[in-house]
BAMARSE-800215 format. One line per 8 residues: number of its first residue (from 1); for each residue x, y, z of C-alpha. Coordinates in steps of 0.2 Angstrom, whole numbers, plus 2048, in hexadecimal, padded with zeros to 3 digits. Example, Ala and Ser with C-alpha at 12.3 -4.5 7.8 and 13.67 -1.06 7.14 Angstrom:
2
1	83E 7EA 827  844 7FB 824
//
This chain:
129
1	ABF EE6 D33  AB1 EE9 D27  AAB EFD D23  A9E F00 D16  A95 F0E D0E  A87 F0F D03  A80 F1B CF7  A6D F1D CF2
9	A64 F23 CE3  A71 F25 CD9  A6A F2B CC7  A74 F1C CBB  A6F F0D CB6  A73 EFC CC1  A76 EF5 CB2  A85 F02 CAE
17	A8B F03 CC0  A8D EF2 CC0  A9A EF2 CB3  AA6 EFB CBE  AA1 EF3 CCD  AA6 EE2 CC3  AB7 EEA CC0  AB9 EF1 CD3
25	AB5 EE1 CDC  AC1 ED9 CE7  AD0 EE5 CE2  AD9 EF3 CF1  AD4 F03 CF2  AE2 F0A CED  AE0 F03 CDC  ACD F05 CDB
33	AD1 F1A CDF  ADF F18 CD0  AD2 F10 CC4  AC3 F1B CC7  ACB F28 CC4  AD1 F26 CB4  AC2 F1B CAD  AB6 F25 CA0
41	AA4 F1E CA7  A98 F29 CB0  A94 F1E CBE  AA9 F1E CC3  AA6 F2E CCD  A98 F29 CD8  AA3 F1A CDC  AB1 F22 CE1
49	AA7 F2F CEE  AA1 F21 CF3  AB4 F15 CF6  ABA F28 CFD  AA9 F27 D0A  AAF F15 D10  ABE F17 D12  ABA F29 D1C
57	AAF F1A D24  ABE F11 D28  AC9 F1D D2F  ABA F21 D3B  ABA F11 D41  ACE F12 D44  AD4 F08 D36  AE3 F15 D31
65	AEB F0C D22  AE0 F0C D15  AEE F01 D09  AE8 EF1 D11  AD6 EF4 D0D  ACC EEE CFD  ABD EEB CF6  AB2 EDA CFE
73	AA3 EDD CF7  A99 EEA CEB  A86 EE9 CE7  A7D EF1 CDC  A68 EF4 CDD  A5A EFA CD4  A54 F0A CDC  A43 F10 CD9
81	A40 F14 CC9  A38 F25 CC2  A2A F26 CB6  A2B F31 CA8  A1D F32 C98  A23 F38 C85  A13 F3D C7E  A12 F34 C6C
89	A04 F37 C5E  9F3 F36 C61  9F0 F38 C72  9FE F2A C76  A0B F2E C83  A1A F1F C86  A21 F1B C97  A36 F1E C9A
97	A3C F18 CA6  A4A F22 CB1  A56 F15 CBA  A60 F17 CCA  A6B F0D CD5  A6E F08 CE7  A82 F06 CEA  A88 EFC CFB
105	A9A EFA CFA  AA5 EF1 D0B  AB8 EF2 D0D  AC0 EE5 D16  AD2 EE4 D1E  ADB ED9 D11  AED ED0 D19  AF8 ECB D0C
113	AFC EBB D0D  B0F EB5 D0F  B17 EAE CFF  B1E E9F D00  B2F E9B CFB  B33 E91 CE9  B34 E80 CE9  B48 E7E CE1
121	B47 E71 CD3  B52 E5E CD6  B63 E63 CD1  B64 E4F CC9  B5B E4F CB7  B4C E43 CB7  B51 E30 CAE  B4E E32 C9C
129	B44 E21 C97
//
């Protein structure tokens, strides 16, 4: 089952949200809650409203144990841009930029795979040459 929740015109970055959605991707969500919450970036809280809405999303849809569930996929946009002017010398005024994000995060059922069992080495030594 796949769930997924997004979050728009968030005020960071792309660029610095990617940098914690690079270290989220593909882990459970069990770990993702433990690392965002102890990671010192600004854009860490927005992600984790946003794992706590998918999985809410998940449990809606009646997927009740959230342990098996991680992280498939998280994109990170460009929102729309704000416009601000710094008015300089001279009648002059400079363009700033204000960036924001658009977040999409989906959660998918992960099934651990079975381990398989060690291969035992030959009990006879290999002929020395």
């Amino acid at each position: 089952m796949v769930t997924s929740a997004t979050l728009r015109n968030v005020r960071i970055s792309p660029r610095k949200v990617r940098l914690v959605a690079d270290l989220i991707r593909g882990k459970s969500v069990d770990d993702v809650t433990v690392i965002l919450t102890h990671l010192p970036k600004g854009s860490a809280l927005p992600l984790l409203i946003l794992l706590r809405s998918a999985v809410a999303n998940a449990k809606q849809r009646g997927k009740d144990d959230t342990a098996l569930l991680r992280i498939s996929k998280i994109t990170v946009d460009m929102a729309p841009r704000l416009k601000r002017f710094m008015p300089h010398a001279m009648g002059r005024a400079t363009t700033i930029l204000k960036h924001a994000s658009h977040i999409t995060l989906t959660l998918d059922e992960h099934t651990p795979k079975p381990k398989k069992p060690a291969k035992k080495k030959s009990e006879t030594p290999a002929p020395k040459a």
